[in-house]
C-alpha positions in Angstrom: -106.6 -72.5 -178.8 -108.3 -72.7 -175.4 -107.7 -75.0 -173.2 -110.0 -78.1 -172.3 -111.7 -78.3 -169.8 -111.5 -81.9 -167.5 -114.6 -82.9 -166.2 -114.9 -85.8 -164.0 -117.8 -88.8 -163.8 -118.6 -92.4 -164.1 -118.7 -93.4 -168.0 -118.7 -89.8 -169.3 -119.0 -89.3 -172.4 -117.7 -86.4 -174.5 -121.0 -83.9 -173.8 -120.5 -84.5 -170.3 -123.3 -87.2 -170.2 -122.6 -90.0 -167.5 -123.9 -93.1 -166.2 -126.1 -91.7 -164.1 -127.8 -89.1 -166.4 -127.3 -90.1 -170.3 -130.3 -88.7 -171.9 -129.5 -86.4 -175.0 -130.4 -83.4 -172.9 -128.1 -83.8 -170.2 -125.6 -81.9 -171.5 -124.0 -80.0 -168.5 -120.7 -79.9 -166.4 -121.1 -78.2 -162.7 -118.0 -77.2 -161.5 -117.8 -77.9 -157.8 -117.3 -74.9 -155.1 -115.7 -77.3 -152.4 -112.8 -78.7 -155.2 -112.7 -75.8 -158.0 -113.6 -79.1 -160.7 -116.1 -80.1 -163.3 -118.0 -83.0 -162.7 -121.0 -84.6 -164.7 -123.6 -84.6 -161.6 -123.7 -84.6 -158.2 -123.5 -88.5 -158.2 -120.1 -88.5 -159.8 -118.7 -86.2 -157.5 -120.0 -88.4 -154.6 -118.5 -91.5 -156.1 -115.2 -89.7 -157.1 -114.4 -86.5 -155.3 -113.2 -88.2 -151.9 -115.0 -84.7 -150.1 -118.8 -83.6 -149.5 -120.0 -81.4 -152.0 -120.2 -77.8 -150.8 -122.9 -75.5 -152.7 -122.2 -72.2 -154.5 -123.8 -69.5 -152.2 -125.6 -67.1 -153.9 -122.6 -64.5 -153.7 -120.6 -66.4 -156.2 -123.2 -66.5 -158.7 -121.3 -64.6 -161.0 -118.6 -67.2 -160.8 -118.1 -69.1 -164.3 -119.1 -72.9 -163.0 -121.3 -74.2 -165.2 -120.4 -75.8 -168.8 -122.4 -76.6 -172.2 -121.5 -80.2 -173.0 -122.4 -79.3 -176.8 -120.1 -76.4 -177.4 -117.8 -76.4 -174.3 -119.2 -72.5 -173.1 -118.6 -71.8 -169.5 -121.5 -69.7 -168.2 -122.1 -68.2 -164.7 -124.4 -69.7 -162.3 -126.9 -66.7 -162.6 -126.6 -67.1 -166.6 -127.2 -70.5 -166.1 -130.3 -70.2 -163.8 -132.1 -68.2 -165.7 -131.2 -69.7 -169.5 -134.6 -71.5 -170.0 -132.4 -75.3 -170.0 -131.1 -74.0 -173.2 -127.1 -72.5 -173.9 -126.8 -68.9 -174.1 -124.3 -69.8 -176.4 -125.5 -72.3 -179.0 -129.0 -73.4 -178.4 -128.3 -76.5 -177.4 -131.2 -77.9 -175.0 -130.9 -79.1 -171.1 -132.8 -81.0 -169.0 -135.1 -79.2 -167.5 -135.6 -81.7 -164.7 -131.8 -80.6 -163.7 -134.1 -78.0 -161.8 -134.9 -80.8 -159.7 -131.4 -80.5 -158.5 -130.2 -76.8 -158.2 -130.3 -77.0 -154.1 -127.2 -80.0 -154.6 -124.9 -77.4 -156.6 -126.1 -73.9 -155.3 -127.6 -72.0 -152.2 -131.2 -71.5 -153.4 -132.9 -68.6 -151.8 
């Protein structure tokens, strides 16, 4: 059996959703480059880390940092980026406006 994976945040909820972004899309764990954990958003992490976020440059974006809330599959940044806001893995549907946000968790070129 694999192992679960923690992931930090204010009120979160067993998809990863949190009280800062609870809609049924947002469905996604970022783990963190500065700390090596999962957190809900960058809010969380802000509120709970006790560190400035650091950003994944784009040399680690084969890294495995980003997480499905729906079926718990860790995907690489790249895979991530360019998944259409939907899971490689089982469908399930982001939020799209997570775009939005991209520049808080990775170096964007």
């Amino acid at each position: 059996m694999a192992e679960q994976i923690q992931v930090h945040g204010v009120d979160t909820d067993n998809e990863t959703r949190c009280t800062h972004y609870h809609s049924l899309l947002d469905i996604v764990a970022i783990k963190f480059k500065c700390c090596g954990e999962y957190y809900s958003c960058y809010s969380c992490h802000e509120e709970l880390a006790g560190h400035k976020a650091q950003p994944w440059p784009p040399e680690s974006f084969d890294e495995h940092a980003v997480m499905c809330g729906s079926c718990k599959y860790e995907m690489t940044i790249r895979e991530y980026l360019g998944c259409q806001a939907h899971c490689p893995s089982c469908g399930a549907a982001f939020n799209p406006g997570c775009a939005l946000h991209y520049p808080l968790y990775f170096e964007m070129e």
